[in-house]
C-alpha positions in Angstrom: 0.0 0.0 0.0 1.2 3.7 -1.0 -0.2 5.8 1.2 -1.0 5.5 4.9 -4.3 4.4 5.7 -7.1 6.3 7.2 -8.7 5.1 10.3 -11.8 7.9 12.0 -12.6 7.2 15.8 -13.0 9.5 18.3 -15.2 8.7 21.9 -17.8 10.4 21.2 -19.2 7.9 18.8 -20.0 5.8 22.3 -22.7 8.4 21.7 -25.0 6.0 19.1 -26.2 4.4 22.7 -29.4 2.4 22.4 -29.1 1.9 26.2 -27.6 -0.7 28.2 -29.9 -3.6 27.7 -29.6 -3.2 24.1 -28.0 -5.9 21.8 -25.8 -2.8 20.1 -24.0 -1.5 23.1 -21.3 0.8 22.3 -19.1 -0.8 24.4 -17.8 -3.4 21.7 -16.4 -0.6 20.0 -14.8 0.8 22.8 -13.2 -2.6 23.3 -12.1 -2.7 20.2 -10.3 0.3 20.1 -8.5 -0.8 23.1 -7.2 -4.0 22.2 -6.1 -2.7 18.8 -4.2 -0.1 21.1 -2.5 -2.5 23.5 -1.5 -4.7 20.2 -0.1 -1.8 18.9 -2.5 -2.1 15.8 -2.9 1.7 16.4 0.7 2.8 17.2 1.7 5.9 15.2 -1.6 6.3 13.4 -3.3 9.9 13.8 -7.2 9.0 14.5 -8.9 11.3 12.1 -12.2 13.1 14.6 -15.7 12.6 13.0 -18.1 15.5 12.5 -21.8 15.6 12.0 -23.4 15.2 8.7 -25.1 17.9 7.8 -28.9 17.8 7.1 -28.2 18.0 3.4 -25.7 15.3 3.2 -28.1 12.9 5.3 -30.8 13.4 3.0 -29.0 12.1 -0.1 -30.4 9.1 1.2 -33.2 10.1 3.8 -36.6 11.9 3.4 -36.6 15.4 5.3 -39.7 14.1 7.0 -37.6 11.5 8.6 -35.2 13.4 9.8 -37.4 16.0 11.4 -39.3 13.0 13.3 -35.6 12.0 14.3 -34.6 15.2 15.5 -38.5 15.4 17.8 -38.3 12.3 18.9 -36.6 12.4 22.4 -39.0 15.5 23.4 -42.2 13.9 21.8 -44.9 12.4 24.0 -46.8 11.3 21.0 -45.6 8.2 18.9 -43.4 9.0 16.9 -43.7 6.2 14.0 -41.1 5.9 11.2 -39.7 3.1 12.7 -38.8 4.6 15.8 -39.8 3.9 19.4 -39.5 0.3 19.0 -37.4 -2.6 20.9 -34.8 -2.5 17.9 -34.9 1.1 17.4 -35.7 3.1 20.9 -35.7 6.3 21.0 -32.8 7.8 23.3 -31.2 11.3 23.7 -29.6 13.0 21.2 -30.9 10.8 18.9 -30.2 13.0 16.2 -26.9 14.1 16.7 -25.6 10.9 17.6 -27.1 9.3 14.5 -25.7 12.3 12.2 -22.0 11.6 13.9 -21.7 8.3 12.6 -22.8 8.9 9.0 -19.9 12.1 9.4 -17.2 9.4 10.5 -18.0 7.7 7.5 -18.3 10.7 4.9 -14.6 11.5 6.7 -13.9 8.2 5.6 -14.7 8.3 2.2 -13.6 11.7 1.5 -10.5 10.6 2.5 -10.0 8.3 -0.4 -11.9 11.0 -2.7 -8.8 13.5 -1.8 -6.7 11.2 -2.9 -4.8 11.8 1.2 -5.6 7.7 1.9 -6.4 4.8 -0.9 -8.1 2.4 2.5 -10.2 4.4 5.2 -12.3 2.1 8.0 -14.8 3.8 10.3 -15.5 0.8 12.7 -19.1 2.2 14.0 -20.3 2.8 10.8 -22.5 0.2 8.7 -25.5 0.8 9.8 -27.1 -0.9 7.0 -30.7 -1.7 8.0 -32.2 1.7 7.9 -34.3 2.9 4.8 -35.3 6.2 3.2 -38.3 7.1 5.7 -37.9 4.9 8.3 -35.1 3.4 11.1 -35.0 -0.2 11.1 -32.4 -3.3 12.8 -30.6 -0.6 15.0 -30.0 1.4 12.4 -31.3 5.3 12.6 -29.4 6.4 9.3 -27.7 4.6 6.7 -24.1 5.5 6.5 -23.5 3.2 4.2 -25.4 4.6 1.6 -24.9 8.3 2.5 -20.6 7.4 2.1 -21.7 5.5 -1.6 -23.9 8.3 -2.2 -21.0 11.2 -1.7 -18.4 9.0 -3.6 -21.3 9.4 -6.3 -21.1 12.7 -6.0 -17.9 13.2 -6.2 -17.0 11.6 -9.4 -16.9 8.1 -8.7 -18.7 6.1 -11.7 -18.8 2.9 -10.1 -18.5 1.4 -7.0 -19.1 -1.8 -5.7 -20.6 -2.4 -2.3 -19.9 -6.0 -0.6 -22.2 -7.0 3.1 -20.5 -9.6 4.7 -23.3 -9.4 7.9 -24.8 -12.0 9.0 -27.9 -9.9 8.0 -29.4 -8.9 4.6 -27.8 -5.6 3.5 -31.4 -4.3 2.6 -31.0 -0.8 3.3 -28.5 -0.5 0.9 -29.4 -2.7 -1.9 -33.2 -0.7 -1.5 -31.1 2.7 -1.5 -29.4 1.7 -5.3 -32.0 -0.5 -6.3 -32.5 0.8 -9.4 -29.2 2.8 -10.1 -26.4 0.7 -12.0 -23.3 2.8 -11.1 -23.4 0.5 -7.6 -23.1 -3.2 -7.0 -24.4 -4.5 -3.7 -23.4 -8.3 -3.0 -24.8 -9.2 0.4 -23.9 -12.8 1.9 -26.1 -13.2 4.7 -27.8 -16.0 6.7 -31.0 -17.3 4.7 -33.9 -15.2 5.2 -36.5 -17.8 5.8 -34.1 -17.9 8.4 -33.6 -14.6 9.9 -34.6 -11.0 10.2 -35.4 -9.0 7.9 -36.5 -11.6 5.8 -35.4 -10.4 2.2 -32.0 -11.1 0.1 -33.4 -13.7 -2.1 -31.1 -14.4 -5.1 -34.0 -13.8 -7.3 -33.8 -9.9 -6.0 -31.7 -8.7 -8.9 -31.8 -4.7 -9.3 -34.5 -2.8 -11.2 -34.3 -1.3 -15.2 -31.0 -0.6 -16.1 -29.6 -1.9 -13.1 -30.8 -5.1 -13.2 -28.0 -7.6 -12.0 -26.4 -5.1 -9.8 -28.3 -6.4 -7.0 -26.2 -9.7 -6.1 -27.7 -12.2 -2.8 -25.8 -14.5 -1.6 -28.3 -16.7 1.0 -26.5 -19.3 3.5 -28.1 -22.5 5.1 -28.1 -21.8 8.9 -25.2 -23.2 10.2 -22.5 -22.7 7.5 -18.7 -22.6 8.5 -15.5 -20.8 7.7 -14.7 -23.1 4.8 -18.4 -23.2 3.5 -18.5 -19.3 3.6 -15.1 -18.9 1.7 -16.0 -21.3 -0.5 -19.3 -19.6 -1.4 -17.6 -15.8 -1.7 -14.9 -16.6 -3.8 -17.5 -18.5 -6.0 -19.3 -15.6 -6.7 -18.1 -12.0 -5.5 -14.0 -11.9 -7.5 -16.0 -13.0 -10.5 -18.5 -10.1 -10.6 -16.3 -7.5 -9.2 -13.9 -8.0 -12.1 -17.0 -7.8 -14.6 -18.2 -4.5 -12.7 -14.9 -2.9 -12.3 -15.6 -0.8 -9.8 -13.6 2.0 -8.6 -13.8 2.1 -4.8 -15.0 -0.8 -2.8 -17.0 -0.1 -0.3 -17.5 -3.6 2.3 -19.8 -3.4 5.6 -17.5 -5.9 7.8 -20.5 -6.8 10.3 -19.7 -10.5 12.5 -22.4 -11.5 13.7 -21.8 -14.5 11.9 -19.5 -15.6 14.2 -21.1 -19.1 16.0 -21.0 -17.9 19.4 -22.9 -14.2 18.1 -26.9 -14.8 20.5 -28.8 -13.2 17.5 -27.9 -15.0 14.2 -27.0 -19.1 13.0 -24.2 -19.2 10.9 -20.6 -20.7 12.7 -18.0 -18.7 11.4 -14.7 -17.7 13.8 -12.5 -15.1 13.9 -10.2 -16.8 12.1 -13.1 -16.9 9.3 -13.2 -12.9 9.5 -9.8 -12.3 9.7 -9.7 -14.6 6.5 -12.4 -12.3 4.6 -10.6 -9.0 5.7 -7.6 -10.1 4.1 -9.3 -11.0 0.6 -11.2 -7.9 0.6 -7.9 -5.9 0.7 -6.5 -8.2 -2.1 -9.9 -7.5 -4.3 -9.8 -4.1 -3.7 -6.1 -3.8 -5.2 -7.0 -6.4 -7.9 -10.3 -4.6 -8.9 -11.1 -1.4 -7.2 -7.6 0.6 -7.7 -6.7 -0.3 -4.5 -9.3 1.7 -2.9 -11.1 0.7 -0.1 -13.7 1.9 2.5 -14.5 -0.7 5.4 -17.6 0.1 7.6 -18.5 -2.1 10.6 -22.0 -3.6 11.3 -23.5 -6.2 13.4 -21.7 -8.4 16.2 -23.7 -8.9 19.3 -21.5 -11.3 21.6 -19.4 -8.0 22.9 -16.1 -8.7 24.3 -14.9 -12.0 23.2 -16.0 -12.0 19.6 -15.9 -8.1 18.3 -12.7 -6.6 19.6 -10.7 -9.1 18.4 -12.7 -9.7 15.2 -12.7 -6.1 14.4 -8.6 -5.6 15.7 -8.3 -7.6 12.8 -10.2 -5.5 10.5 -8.3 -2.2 11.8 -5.1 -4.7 11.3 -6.0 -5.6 7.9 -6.7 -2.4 7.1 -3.7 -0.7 7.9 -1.3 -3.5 6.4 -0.7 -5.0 10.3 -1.8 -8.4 10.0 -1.6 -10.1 13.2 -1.3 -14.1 13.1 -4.5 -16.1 15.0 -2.1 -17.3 17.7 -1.1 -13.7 19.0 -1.9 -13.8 22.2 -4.3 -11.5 24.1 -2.9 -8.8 26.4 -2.7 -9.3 29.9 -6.4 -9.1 31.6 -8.2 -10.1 28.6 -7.9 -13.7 28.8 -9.7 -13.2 32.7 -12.1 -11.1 31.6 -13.2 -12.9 28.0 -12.1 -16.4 28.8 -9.8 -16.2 25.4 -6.3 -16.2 25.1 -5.4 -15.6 21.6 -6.7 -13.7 18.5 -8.0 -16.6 16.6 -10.6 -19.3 17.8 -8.7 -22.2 15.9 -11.1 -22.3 12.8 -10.4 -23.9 9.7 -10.1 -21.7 6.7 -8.9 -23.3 3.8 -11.6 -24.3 1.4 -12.1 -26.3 -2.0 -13.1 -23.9 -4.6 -16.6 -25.0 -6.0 -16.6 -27.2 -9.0 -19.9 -26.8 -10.5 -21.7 -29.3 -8.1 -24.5 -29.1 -6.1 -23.5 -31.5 -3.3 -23.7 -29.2 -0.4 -26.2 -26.8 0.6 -23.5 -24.1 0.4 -23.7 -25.2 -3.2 -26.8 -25.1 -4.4 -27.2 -21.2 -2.2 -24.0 -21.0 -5.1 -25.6 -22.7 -7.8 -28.7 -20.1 -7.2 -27.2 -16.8 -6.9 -24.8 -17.6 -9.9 -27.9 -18.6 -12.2 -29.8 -16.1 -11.1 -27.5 -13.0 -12.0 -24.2 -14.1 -13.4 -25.6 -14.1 -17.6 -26.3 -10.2 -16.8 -22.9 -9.6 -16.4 -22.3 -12.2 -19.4 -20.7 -14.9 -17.2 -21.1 -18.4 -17.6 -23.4 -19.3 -14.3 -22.2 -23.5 -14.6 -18.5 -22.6 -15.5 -16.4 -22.8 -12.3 -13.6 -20.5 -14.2 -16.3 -17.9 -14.7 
């Protein structure tokens, strides 16, 4: 890598607080920050500080109604609707401004590798990836995500290529482009007869002249490290190549790790820290390099984020730490794990064409469903 990395933190993101009995509490990120600290992941880098998105820049992807119900909430004895007020999405204070703060760290992000200053930028609260146009939804009050694709739009940027790695549908997202064919969203999620929100069907495929740059991925309940890597690389290098995107843009959620309480897939860290490292290589094979990693879901808060996510920052920055590093003194006490990896077994057999597996035929589905759009050859493993 060329140029120094860009990495945006600051406290007051701990802001985006849903309250304490909340499956998104804040604190995974402040673990996070701190293990990559004691690893000396962070050594020498300047955090860049995140600033609030202005009203303007969160409608590129919001309705002004929305954000005025956003802003009344807290002070609102009436119900509020657009989502809000809900188990997943209570209202709290400083709704607003905490909301607006995380779509900023992102935008920081992004313009970062607009400027030219950074060609890799991660903002580790960002993807928030549920929420639509006029309402909050999965946690999510705005969609960085698509406000970050939306300014590198903006900006000049004719393609990009948006890859969701949560255990979750990206449908926030995927609805935000739906119909526009400069962005490709590629979402590998857990089934949705299967989960929440229940979309991300391989038969949802983009709208006019973006049809096929909608790309679903669904996995059987239950799928591994192997199963998963075997799955991605059968479908997302092949596509990106054909799209050519110029920035990547991934939303790095784990909650598909197997010990995650909200989701069924059985991925490790080891897994993640496995797709970190081929996302960097795709975005130097196909995306100039460029990169913009959000983060996303991940629910079990100390032993599976933080050291998950230390290997995203890791990864990012071109500081790969091995699986076996061992944890800092105190965190083996306090998570009951000793080292950055959970053991998993990463190496996979490419697919061959088959449909043996379940993986396969979630493979054999998504490829048949959307790879002749891009004129590839859905039954040709070297397609």
């Amino acid at each position: 890598m060329g140029k120094p990395a860009a990495v945006v933190w600051d406290d007051s993101l701990l802001g985006y607080d849903m309250g304490a009995e909340h499956p998104l509490n804040p604190v995974r990120l402040d673990l996070t920050v701190r293990l990559a600290g004691e690893l000396g992941v962070l050594t020498g880098v300047d955090l860049l500080k995140p600033r609030f998105a202005s009203a303007e820049e969160v409608e590129r992807v919001h309705e002004p109604g929305y954000l005025a119900a956003v802003r009344a909430a807290p002070s609102s004895a009436l119900g509020v609707g657009h989502g809000l007020g809900t188990a997943d999405n209570p209202v709290f204070e400083r709704m607003h401004e905490a909301s607006s703060l995380v779509v900023g760290a992102s935008l920081v992000a992004a313009e970062q590798i607009v400027s030219g200053a950074a060609d890799r930028a991660v903002n580790i609260a960002g993807g928030l990836h549920h929420a639509m146009r006029d309402h909050a939804a999965g946690f999510c009050v705005y969609n960085d995500c698509a406000a970050a694709i939306g300014y590198l739009l903006d900006s000049g940027v004719e393609r990009v290529a948006y890859v969701d790695v949560d255990v979750h549908h990206g449908d926030g997202v995927q609805a935000a482009f739906y119909a526009d064919p400069r962005v490709l969203t590629i979402s590998l999620h857990q089934h949705p007869t299967t989960l929440w929100p229940g979309t991300g069907y391989a038969r949802e495929l983009g709208s006019g002249q973006a049809m096929g740059t909608s790309v679903n991925l669904p996995l059987p309940p239950g799928t591994e490290d192997a199963e998963w890597l075997r799955a991605f690389h059968a479908v997302v290098p092949s596509l990106l190549a054909a799209f050519r995107p110029q920035v990547l843009v991934t939303q790095c959620g784990v909650d598909s790790h197997r010990e995650d309480p909200l989701a069924d897939l059985a991925l490790t860290v080891d897994g993640h820290r496995a797709i970190y490292r081929v996302l960097r290589e795709l975005a130097l094979r196909h995306a100039e390099g460029k990169w913009l990693a959000l983060g996303g879901g991940g629910y079990e808060l100390a032993r599976v984020v933080p050291r998950s996510w230390t290997h995203l920052l890791a990864t990012v920055l071109d500081r790969d730490l091995e699986p076996e590093t061992a944890l800092p003194q105190g965190w083996a006490e306090r998570t009951g794990k000793a080292v950055m990896g959970d053991g998993g077994q990463t190496l996979f057999e490419h697919w061959g064409g088959d449909a043996s597996l379940p993986v396969d035929v979630a493979i054999r589905d998504t490829r048949r469903a959307v790879f002749p759009l891009h004129g590839l050859d859905p039954d040709d493993p070297r397609d």
